[in-house]
TITI-606899 format. One record per residue (C-alpha): residue number from 1; residue in one letter; x, y, z. Coordinates in nm, 2 decimals. Layout:
% TITI-606899
nr rest X Y Z
NUM a X Y Z
...
//
This chain:
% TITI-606899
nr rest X Y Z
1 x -16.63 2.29 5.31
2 x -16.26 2.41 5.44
3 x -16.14 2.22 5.65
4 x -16.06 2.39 6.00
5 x -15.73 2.54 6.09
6 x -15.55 2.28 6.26
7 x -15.44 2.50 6.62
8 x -15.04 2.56 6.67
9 x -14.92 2.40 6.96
10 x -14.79 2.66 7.20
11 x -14.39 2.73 7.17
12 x -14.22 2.81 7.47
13 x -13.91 3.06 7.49
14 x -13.82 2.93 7.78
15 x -13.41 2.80 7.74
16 x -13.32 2.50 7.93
17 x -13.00 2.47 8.10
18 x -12.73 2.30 7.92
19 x -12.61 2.01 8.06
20 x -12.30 2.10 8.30
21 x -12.07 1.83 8.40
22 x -12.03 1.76 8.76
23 x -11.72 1.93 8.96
24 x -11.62 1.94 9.29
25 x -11.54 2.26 9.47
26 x -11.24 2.09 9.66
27 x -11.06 2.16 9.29
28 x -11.09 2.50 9.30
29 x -10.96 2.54 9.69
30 x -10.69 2.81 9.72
31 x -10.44 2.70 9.96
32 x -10.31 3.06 10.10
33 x -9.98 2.91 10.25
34 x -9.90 2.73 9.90
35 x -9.52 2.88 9.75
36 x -9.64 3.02 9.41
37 x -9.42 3.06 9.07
38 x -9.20 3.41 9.13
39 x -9.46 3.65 8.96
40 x -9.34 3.74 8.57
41 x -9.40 4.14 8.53
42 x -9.42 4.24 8.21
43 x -9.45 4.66 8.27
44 x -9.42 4.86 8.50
45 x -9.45 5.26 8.50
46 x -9.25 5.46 8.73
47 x -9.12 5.13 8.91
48 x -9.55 5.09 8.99
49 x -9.63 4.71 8.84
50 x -9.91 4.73 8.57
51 x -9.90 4.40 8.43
52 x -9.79 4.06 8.46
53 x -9.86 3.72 8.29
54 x -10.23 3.54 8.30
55 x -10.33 3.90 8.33
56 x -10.49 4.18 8.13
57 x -10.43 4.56 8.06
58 x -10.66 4.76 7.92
59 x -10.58 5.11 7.73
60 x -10.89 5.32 7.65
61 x -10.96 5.68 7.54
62 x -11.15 5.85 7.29
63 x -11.11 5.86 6.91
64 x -10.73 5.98 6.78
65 x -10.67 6.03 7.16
66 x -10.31 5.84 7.06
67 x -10.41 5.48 7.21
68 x -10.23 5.32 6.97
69 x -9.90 5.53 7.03
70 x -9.95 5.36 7.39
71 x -9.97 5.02 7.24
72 x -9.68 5.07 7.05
73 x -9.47 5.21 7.32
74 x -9.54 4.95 7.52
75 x -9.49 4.68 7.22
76 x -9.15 4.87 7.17
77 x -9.01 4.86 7.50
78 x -9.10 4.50 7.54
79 x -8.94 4.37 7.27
80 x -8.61 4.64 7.26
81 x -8.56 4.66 7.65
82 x -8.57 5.03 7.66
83 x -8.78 5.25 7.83
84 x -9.03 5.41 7.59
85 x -9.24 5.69 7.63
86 x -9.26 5.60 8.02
87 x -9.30 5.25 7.96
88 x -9.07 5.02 8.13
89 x -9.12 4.68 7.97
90 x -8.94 4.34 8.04
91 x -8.96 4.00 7.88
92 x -8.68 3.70 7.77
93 x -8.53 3.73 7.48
94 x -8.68 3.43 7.38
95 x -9.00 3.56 7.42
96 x -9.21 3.66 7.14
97 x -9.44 4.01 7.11
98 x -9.76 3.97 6.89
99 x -9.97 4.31 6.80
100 x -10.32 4.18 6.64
101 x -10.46 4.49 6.48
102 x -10.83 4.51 6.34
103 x -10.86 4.81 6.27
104 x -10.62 4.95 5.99
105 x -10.55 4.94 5.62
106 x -10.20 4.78 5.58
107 x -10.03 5.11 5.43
108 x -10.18 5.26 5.77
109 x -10.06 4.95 5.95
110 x -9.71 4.98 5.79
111 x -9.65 5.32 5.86
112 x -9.73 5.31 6.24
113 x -9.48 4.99 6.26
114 x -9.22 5.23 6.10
115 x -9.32 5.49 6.35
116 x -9.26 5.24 6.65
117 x -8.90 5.18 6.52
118 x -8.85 5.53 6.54
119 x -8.98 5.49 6.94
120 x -8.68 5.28 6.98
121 x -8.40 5.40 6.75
122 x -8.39 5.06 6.58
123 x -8.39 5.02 6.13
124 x -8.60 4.70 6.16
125 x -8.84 4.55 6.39
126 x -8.69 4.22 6.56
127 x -8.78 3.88 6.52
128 x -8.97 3.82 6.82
129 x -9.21 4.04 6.71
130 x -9.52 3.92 6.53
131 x -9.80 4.16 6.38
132 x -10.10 3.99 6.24
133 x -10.38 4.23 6.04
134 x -10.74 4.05 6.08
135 x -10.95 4.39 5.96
136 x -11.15 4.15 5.71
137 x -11.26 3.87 5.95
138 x -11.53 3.88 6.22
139 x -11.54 3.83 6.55
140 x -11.59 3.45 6.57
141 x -11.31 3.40 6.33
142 x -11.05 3.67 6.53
143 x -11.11 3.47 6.80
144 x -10.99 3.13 6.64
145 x -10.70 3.32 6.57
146 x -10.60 3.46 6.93
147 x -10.66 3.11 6.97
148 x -10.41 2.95 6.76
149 x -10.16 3.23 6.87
150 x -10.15 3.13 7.21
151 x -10.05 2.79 7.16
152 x -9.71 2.93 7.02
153 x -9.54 2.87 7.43
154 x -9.29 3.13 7.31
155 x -9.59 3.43 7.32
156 x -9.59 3.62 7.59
157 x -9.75 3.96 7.52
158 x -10.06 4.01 7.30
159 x -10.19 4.34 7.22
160 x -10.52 4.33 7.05
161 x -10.60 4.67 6.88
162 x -10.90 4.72 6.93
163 x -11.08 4.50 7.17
164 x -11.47 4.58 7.01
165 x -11.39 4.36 6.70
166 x -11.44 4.07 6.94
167 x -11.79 4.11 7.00
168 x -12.05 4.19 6.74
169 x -12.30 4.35 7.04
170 x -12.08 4.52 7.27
171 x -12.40 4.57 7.50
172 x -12.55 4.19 7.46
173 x -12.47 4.07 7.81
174 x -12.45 3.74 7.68
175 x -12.19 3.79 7.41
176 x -12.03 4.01 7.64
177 x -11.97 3.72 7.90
178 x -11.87 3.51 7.61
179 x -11.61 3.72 7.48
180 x -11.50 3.79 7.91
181 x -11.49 3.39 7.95
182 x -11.26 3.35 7.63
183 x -11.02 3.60 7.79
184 x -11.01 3.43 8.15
185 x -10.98 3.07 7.95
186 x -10.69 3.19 7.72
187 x -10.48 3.35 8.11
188 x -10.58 3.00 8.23
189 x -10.45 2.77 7.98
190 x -10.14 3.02 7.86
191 x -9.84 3.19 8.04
192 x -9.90 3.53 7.82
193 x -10.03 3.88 7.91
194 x -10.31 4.08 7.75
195 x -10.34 4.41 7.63
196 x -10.68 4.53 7.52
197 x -10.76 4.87 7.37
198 x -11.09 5.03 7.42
199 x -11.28 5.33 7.28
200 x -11.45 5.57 7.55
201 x -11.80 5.67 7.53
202 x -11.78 6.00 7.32
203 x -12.01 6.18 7.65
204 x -11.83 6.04 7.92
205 x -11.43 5.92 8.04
206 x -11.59 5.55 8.09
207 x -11.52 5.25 7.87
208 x -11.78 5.18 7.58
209 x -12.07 4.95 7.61
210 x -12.09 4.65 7.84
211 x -11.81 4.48 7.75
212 x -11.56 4.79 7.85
213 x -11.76 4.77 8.22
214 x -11.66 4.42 8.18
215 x -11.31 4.44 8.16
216 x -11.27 4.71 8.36
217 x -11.36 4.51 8.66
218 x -11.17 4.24 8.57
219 x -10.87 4.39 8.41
220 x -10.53 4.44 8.62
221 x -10.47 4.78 8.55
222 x -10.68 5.05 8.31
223 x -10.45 5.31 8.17
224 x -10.67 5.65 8.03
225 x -10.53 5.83 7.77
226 x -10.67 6.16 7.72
227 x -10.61 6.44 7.43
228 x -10.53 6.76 7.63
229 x -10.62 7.12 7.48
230 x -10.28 7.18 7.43
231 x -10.20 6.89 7.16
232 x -10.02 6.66 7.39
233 x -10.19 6.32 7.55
234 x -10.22 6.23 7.89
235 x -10.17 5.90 8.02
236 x -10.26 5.83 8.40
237 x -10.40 5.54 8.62
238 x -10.75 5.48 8.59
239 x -10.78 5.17 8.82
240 x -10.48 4.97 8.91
241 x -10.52 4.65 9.12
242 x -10.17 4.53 9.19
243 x -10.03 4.83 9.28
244 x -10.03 5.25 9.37
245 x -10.12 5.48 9.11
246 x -9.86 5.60 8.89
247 x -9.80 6.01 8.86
248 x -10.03 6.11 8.54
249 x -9.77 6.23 8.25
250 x -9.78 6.33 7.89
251 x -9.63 6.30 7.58
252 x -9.67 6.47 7.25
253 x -9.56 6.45 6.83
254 x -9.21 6.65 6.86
255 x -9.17 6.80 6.49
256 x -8.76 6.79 6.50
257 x -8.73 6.41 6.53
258 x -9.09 6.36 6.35
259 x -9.22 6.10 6.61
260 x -9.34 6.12 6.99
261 x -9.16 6.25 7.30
262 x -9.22 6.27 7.68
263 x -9.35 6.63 7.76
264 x -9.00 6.79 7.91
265 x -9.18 6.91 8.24
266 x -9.26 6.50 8.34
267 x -9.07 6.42 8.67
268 x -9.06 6.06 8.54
269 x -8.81 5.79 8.78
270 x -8.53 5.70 8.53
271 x -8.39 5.35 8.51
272 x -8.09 5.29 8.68
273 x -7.85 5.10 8.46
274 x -7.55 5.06 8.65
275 x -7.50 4.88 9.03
276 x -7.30 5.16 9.13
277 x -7.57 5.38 9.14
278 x -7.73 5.24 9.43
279 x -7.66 5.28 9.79
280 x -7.69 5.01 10.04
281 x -7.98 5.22 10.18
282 x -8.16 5.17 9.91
283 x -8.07 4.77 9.87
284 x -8.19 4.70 10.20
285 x -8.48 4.88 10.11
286 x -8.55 4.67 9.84
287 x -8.44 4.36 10.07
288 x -8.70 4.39 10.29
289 x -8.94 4.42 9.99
290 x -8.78 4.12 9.83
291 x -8.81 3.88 10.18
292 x -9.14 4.05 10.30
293 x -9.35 3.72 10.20
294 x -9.12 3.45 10.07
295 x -8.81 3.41 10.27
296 x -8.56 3.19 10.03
297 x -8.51 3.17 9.70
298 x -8.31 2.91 9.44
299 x -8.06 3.16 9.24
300 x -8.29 3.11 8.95
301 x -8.61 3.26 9.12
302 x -8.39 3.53 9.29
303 x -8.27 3.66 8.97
304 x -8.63 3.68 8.83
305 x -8.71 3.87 9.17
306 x -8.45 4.05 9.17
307 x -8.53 4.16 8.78
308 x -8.88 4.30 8.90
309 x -8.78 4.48 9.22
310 x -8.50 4.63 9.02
311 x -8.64 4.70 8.70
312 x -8.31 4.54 8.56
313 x -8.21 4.36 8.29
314 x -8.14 3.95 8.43
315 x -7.76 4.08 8.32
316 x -7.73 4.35 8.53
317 x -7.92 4.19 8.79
318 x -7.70 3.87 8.82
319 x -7.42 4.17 8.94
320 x -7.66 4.30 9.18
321 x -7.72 3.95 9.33
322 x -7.34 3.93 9.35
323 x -7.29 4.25 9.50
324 x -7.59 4.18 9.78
325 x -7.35 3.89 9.82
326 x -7.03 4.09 9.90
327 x -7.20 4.33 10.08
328 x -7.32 4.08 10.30
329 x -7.70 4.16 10.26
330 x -7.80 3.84 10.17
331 x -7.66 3.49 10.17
332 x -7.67 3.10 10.14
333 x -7.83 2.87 10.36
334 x -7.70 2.48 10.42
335 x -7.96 2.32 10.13
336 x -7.78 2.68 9.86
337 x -8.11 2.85 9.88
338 x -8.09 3.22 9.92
339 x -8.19 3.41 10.21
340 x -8.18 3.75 10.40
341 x -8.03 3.65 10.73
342 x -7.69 3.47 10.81
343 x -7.70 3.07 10.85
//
């Protein structure tokens, strides 16, 4: 006689909750009236602030829309100080610039690196600038080496080309969450700034998949670069949260110096690079801006402040400082901090 089928105990799919470790909510209190760090802005577009450190930046578009011409813009002006392709990009010489690209061979790799030193007029590409190729790694992996990355303090600006090849199910909600609470962990523990670039969905101007809703809600500012009928690319504001929109402009491959230009019609705001070409309306202006929240400032702060309002170099803003000083716009107090009013 066979012997009966023994019955399967019932499994349950039900997950339990890991075990969380206790916190108090009095850690996480904000105090509002606190003095925080001077913010460190790392770009700006027409003088609008698009990104600073312990945030992120996300470029998206469609396929061969010229995302990665943004990038590299961007990753040029950062680490040559000029303004490139509308990009106005600022960090310490001692800073360093890492591009993680998962996308490209390394011929294809190579020759947009050459490209980018066309962008800013330069034979090689500087030492503060790291590129890293991960194309043949998966996401886990990728992510152990964004990791390791940012515990170099010297990194201040990661670009990750492209963002998708963190995530093996861009519409899991779960991995998705994963991949957002990596991101926020990395800004918390590590002074740097992220840039992420995203593909579109092919039907609509939106960001793919659940992880592009993601960071889009949680990003700083989302730049949309768009591939206009007549062969140039536009690059405007999709959502910016520290600041207004910039004006939408474009750029396009200009065949006499075989690399990218700014379309000539853009009514971009140049850089000024000399003091003299201010007027003391527009220093109080930028006084008012400058005292609006925090009224004093050591000379080390001020010159970082001073750096940001300006858009200057901290060279050319220590002679601003001095000439807010002569001009008697601004002066010391009796404990040598600076302030906006006389003592």
């Amino acid at each position: 006689m066979l012997a009966k089928p023994t019955k399967k105990a019932k499994q349950t799919t039900d997950k339990k909750e890991p075990n969380l470790e206790p916190i108090k909510a009095e850690n996480f209190l904000f105090d509002a009236n606190k003095k925080l760090p001077v913010e460190n802005i790392i770009l700006t577009i027409q003088g609008k602030k698009c990104l600073s450190t312990k945030n992120v930046l996300v470029i998206s578009g469609k396929p061969k829309s010229r995302k990665s011409i943004v990038a590299q813009s961007l990753i040029g002006s950062a680490i040559s100080g000029k303004s490139v392709l509308g990009f106005d990009a600022k960090i310490s010489s001692l800073d360093k610039v890492v591009l993680i690209d998962t996308e490209q061979s390394q011929h294809d790799l190579q020759n947009s690196l050459k490209r980018m030193t066309g962008l800013i007029d330069c034979n090689t590409l500087p030492n503060n600038f790291l590129c890293y190729t991960v194309r043949q790694l998966n996401p886990a992996k990728i992510k152990q080496v964004v990791s390791e990355i940012c515990t170099n303090e010297a990194v201040r600006l990661i670009v990750i080309d492209g963002a998708l090849d963190l995530i093996l199910n861009m519409n899991d909600i779960l991995e998705v969450k994963d991949v957002l609470d990596f991101i926020k962990n990395l800004l918390s523990k590590h002074n740097v700034a992220i840039v992420l670039i995203v593909h579109q969905a092919k039907t609509t101007n939106y960001t793919i998949g659940h992880l592009g809703s993601f960071l889009d809600r949680f990003a700083q500012t989302v730049l949309d670069v768009t591939k206009l009928e007549n062969g140039m690319s536009e690059i405007k504001a999709q959502m910016m949260r520290s600041d207004a929109d910039f004006k939408p402009y474009s750029f396009y491959y200009n065949y006499n110096i075989n690399n990218y230009s700014l379309d000539w019609h853009n009514d971009i705001e140049t850089k000024k690079t000399n003091i003299k070409d201010y007027t003391i309306v527009e220093h109080t202006k930028k006084i008012e801006a400058m005292f609006k929240i925090i009224t004093s400032y050591t000379y080390t702060d001020f010159i970082k402040v001073v750096s940001n309002e300006y858009n200057s170099s901290d060279y050319l803003s220590k002679q601003i400082i001095k000439t807010l000083f002569d001009s008697n716009l601004i002066f010391k107090n009796d404990v040598s901090l600076i302030v906006n009013t006389p003592f």
